[in-house]
N, CA, C and O atoms as a MOPAC input file, in Angstrom:
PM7 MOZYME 1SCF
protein

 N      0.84600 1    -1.18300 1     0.00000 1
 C      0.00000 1     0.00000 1     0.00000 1
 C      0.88900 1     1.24300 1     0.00000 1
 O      2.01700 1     1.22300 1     0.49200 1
 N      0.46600 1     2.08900 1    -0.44300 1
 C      0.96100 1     3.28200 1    -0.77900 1
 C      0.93600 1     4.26200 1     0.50200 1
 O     -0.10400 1     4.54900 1     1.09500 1
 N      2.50900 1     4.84700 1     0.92800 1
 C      1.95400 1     6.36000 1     1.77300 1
 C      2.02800 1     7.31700 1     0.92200 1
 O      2.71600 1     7.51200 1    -0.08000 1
 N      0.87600 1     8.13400 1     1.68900 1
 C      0.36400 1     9.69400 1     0.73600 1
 C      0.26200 1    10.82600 1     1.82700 1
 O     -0.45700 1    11.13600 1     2.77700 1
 N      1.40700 1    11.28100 1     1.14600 1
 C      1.61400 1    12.73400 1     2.16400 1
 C      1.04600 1    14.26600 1     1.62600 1
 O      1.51400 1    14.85900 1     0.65400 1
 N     -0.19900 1    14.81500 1     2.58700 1
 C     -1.19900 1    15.57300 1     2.05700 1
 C     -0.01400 1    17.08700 1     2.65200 1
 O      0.60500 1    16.99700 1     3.71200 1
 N      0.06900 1    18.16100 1     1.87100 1
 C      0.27200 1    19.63300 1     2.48000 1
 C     -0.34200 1    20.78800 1     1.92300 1
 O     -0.01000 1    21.27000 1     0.84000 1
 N     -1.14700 1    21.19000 1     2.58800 1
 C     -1.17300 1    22.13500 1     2.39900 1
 C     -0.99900 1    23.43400 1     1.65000 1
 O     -0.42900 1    24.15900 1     2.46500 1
 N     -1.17500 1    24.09600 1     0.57600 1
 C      0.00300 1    24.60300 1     0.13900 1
 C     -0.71500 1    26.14900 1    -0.48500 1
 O     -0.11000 1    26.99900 1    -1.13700 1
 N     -1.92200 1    26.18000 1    -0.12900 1
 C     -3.31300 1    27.38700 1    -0.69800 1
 C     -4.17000 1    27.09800 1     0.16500 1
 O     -4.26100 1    26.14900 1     0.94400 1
 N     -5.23600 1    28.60500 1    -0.15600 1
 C     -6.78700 1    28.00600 1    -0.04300 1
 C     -7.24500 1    26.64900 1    -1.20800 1
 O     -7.10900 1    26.73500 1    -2.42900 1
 N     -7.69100 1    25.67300 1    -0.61000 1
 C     -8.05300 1    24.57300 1    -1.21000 1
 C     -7.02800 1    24.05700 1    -2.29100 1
 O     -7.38900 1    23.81900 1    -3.44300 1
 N     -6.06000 1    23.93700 1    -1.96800 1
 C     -4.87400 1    23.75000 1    -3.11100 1
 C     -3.76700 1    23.51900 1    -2.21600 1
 O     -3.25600 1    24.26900 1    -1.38400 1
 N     -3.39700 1    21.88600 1    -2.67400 1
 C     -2.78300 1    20.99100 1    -1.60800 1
 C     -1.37600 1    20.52300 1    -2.69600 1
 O     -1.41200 1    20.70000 1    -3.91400 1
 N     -0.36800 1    20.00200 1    -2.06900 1
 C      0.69200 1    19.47100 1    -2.66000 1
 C      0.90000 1    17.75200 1    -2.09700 1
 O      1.58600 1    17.41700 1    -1.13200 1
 N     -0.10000 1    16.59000 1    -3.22800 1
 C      0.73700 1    15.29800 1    -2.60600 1
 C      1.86300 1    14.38700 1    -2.97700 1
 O      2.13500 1    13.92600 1    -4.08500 1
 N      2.40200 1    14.23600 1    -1.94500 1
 C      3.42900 1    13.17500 1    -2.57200 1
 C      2.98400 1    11.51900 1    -2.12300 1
 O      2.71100 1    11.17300 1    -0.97400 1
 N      2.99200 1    10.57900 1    -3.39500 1
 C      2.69100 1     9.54700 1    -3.00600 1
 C      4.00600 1     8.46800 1    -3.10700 1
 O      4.66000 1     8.38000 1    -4.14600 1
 N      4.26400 1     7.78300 1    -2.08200 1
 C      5.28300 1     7.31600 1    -1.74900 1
 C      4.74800 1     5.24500 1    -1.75200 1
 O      4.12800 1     4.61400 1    -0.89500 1
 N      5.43400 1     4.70700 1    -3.29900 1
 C      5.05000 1     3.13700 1    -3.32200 1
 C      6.03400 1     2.43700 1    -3.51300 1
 O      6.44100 1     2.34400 1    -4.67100 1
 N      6.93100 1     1.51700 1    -2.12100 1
 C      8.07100 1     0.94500 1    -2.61100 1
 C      9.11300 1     1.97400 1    -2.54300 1
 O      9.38400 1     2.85700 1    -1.72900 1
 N      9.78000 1     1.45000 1    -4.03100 1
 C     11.25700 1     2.68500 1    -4.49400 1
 C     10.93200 1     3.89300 1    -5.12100 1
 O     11.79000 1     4.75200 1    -5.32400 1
 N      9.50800 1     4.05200 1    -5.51200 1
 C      9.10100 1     4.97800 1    -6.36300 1
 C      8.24100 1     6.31200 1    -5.96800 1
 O      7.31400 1     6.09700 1    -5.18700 1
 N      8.36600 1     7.23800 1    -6.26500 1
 C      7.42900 1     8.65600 1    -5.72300 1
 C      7.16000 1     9.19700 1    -6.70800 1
 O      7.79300 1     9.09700 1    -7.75900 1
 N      5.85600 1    10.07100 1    -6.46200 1
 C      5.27100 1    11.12300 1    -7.56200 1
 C      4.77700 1    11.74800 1    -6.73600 1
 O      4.49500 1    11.38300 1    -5.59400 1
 N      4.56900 1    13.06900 1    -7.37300 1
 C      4.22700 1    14.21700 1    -6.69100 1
 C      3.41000 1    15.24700 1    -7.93100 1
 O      3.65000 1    15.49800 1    -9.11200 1
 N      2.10700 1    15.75600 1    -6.73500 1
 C      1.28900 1    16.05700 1    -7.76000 1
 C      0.50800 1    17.69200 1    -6.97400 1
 O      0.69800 1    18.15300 1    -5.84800 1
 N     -0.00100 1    17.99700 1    -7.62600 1
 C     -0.79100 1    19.10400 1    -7.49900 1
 C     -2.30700 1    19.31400 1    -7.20100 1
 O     -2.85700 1    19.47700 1    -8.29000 1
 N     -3.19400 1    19.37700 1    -6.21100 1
 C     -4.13000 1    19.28700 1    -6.72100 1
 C     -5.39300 1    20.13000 1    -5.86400 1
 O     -5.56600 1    20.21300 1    -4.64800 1
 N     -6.22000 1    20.73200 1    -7.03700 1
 C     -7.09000 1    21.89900 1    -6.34200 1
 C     -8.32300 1    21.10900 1    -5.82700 1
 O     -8.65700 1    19.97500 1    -6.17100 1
 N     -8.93400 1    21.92600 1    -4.93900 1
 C    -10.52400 1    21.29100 1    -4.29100 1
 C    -11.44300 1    22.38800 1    -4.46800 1
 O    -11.57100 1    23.28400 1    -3.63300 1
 N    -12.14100 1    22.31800 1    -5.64700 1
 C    -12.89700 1    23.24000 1    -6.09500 1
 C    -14.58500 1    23.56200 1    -5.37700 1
 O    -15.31700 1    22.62700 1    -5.05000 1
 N    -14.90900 1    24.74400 1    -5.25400 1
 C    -16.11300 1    25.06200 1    -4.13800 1
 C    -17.14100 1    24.29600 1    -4.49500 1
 O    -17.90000 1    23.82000 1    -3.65100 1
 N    -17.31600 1    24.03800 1    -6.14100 1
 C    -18.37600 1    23.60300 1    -6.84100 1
 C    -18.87200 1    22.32200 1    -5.80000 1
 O    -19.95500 1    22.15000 1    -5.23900 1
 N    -17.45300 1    21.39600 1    -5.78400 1
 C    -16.93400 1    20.11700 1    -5.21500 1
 C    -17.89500 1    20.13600 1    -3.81300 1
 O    -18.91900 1    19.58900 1    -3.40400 1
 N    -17.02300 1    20.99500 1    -3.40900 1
 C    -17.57900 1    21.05900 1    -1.35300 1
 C    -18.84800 1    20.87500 1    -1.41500 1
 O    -19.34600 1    19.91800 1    -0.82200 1
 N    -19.83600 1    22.00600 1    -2.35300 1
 C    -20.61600 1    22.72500 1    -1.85700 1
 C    -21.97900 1    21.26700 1    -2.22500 1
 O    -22.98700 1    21.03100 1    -1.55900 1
 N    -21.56200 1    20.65000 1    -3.29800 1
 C    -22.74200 1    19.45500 1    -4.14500 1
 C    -22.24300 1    18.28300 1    -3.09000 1
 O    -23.19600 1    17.53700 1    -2.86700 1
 N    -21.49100 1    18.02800 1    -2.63400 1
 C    -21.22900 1    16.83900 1    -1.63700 1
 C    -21.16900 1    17.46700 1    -0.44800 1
 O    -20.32300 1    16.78400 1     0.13000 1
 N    -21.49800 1    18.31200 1     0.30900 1
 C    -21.62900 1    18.91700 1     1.49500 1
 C    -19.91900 1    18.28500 1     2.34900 1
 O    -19.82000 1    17.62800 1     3.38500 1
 N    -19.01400 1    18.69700 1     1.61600 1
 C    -17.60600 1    18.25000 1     2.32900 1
 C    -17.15800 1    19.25800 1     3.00700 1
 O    -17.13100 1    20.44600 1     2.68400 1
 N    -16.60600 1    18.46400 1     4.50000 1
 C    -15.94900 1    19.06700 1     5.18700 1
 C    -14.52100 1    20.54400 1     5.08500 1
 O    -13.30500 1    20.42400 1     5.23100 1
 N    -15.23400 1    21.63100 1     4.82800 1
 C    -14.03400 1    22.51600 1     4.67700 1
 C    -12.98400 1    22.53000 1     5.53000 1
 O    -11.95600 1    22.91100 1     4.97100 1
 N    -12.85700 1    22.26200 1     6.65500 1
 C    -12.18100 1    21.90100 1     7.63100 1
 C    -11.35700 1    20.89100 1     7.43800 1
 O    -10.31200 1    21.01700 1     8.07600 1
 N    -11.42800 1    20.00700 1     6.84500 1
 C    -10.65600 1    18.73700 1     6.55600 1
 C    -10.29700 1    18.51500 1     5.13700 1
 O     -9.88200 1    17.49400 1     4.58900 1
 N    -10.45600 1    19.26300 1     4.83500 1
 C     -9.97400 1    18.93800 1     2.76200 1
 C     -8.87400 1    18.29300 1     2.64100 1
 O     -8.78600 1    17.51200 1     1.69400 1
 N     -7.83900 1    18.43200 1     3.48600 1
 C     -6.86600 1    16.92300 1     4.04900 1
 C     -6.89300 1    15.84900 1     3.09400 1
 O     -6.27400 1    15.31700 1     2.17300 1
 N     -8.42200 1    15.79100 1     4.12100 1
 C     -8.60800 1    14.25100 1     4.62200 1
 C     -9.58300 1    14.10900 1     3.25300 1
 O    -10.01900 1    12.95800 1     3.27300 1
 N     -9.97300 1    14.65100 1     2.35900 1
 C    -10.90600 1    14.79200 1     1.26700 1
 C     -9.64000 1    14.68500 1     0.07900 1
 O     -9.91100 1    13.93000 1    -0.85400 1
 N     -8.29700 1    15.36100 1     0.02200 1
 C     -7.79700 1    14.36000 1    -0.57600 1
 C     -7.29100 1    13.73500 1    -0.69200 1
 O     -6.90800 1    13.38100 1    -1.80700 1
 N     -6.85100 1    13.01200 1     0.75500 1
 C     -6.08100 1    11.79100 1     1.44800 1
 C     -7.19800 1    10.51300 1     0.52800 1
 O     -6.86000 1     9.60300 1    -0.22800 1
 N     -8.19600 1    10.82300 1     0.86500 1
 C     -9.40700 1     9.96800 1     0.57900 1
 C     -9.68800 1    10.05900 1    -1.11600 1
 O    -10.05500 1     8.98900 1    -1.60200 1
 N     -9.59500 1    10.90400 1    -1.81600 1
 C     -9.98300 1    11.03200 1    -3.54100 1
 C     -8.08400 1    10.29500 1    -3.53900 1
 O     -8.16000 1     9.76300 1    -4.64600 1
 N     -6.84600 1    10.02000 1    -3.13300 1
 C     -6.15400 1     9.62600 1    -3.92100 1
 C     -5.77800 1     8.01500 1    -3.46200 1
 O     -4.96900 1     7.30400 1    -4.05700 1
 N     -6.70800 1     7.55400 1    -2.04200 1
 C     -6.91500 1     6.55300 1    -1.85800 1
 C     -7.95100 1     5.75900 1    -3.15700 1
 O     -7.65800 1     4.83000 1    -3.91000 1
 N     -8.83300 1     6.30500 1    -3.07500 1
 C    -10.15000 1     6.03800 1    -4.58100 1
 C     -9.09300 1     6.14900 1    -5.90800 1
 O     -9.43200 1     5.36900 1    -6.79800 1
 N     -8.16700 1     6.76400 1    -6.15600 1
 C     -7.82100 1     6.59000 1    -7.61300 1
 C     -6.67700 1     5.74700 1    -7.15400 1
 O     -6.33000 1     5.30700 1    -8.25000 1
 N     -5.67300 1     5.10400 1    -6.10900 1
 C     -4.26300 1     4.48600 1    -5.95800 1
 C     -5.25600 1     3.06100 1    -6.15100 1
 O     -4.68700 1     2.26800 1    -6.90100 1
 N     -6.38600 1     2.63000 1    -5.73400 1
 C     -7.25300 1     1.51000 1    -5.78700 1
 C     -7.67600 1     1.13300 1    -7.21700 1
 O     -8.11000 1    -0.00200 1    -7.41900 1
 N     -7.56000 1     2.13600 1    -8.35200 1
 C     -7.90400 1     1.90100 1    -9.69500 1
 C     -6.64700 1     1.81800 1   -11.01000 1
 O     -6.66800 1     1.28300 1   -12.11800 1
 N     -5.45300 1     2.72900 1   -10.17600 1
 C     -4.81800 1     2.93900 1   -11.29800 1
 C     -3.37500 1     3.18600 1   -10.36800 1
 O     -3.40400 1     3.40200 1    -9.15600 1
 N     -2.16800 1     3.11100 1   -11.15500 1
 C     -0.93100 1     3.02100 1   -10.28200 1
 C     -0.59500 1     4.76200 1   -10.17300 1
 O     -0.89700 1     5.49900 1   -11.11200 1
 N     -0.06500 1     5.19000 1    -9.15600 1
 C      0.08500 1     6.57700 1    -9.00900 1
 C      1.04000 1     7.51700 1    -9.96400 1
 O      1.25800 1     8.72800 1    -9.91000 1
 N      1.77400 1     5.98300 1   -11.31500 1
 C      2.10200 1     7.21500 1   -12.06800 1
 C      1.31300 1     7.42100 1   -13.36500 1
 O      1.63000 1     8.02200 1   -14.39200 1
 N      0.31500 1     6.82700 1   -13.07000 1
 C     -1.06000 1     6.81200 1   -13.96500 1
 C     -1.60500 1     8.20000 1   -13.47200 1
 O     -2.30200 1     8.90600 1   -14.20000 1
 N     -1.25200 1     8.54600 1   -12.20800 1
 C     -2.21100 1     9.88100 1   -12.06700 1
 C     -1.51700 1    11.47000 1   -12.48000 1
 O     -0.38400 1    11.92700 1   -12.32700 1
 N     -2.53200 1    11.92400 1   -12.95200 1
 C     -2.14300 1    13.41200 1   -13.34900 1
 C     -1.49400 1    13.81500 1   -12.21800 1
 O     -1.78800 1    13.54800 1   -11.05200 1
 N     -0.32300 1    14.67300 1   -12.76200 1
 C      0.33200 1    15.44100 1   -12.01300 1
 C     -0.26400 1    17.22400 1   -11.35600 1
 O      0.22200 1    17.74100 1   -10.35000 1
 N     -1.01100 1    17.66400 1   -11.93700 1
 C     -1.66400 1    18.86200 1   -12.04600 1
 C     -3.56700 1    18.56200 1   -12.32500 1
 O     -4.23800 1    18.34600 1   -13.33400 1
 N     -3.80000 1    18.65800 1   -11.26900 1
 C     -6.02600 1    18.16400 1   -11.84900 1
 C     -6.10900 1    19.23400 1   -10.58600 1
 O     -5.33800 1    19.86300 1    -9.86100 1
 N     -7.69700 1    19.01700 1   -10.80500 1
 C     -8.98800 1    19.56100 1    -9.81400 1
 C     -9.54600 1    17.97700 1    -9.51400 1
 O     -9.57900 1    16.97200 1   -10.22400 1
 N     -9.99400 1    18.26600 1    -8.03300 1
 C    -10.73200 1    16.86300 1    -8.00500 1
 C    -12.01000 1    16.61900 1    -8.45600 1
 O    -12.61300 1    15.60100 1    -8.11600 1
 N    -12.52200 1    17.51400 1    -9.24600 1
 C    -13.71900 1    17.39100 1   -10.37500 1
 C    -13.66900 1    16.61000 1   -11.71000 1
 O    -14.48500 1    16.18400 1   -12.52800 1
 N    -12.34100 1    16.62200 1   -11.54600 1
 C    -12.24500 1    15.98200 1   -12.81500 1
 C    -12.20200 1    14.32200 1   -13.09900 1
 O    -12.32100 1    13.59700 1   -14.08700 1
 N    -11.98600 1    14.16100 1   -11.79700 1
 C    -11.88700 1    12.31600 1   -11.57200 1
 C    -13.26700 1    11.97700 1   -11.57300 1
 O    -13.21200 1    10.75700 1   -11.72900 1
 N    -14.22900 1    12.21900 1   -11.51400 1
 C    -15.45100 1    11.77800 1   -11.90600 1
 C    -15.37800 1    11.70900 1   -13.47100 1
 O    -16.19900 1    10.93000 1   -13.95600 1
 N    -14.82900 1    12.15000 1   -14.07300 1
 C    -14.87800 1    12.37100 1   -15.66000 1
 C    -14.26100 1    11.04300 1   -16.34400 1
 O    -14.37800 1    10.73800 1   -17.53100 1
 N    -13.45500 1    10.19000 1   -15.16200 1
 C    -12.58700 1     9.20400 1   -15.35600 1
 C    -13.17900 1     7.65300 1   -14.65400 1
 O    -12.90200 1     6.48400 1   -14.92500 1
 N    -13.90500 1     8.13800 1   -13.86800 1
 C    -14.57400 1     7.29100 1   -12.66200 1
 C    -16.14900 1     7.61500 1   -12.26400 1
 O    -16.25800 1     7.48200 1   -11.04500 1
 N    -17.13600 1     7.91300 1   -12.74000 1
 C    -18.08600 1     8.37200 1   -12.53300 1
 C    -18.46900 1     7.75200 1   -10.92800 1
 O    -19.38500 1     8.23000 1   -10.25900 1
 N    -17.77300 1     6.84400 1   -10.55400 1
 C    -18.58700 1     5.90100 1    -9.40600 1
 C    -17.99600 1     7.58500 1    -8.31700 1
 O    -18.94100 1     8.22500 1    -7.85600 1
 N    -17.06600 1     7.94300 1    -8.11700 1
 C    -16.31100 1     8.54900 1    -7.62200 1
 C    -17.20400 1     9.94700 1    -6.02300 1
 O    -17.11900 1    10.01900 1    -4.79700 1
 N    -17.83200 1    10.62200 1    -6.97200 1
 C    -18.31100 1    11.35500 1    -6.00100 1
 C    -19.07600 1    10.36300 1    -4.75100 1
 O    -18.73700 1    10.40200 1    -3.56900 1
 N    -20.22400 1     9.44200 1    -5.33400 1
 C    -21.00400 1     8.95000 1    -4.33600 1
 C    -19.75600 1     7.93700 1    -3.45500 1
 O    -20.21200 1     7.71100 1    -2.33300 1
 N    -18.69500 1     7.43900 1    -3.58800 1
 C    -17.73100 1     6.71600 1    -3.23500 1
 C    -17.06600 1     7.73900 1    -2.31800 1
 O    -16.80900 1     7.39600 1    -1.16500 1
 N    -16.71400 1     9.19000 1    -2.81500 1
 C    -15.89500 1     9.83200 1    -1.76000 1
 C    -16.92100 1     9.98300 1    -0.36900 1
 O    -16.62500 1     9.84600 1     0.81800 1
 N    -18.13300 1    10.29100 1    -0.95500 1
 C    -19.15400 1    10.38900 1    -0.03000 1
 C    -19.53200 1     9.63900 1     1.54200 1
 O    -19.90300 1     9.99400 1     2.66100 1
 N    -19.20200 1     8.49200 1     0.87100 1
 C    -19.09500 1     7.09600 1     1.66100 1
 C    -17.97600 1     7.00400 1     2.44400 1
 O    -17.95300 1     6.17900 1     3.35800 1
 N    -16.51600 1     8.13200 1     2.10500 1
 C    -15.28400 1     7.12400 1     2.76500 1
 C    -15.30400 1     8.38900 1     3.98700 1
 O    -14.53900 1     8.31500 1     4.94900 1
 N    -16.39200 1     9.68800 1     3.79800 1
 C    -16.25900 1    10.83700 1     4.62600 1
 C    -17.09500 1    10.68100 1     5.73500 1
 O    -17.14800 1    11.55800 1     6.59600 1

C-alpha cells in the first residue's frame, strides 16, 4: 500500500506526494467550491478529502497513472462511481 503525504500549500490547493516501494510522484491538486458545496464536504478537513480522492484513484490505477496537475472534479470524468464513493469514505 501506498503512503500519501497531504500539504497544504493554498486556499483549497494541496501538494501530494505519493510514496510506493522505491518509487514517488508528486502532484498538485485543487478542491474546487463547486466540489464542497454538491457533496456537502468538510471545509475543515480537505486533508482528509484528498487523502481519501487519492486513496479512490491508488485503488484503480498506479500513481504514475495519475495526473500530475487536476482539480478533483475531474476524476469523476474518469470514474463516474467517484463522487457517491468519496461520499461514503467521509
Amino acid at each position: 500500500m501506498a503512503d500519501i503525504t497531504v500539504t497544504s500549500v493554498g486556499s483549497r490547493e494541496f501538494a501530494v506526494q505519493v510514496y510506493d516501494g522505491d518509487r514517488e510522484t508528486s502532484h498538485h491538486v485543487t478542491v474546487p467550491e463547486s466540489l464542497i458545496d454538491e457533496l456537502q464536504l468538510p471545509e475543515d478537513d480537505l486533508e482528509r478529502v484528498v487523502r481519501e480522492s487519492f486513496d479512490f484513484l491508488l485503488e484503480r490505477e498506479p500513481a504514475s497513472s495519475i495526473m500530475h496537475e487536476f482539480s478533483l472534479d475531474v476524476i469523476s470524468g474518469y470514474f463516474p462511481e467517484y463522487k457517491e464513493e468519496l461520499a461514503k469514505r467521509l
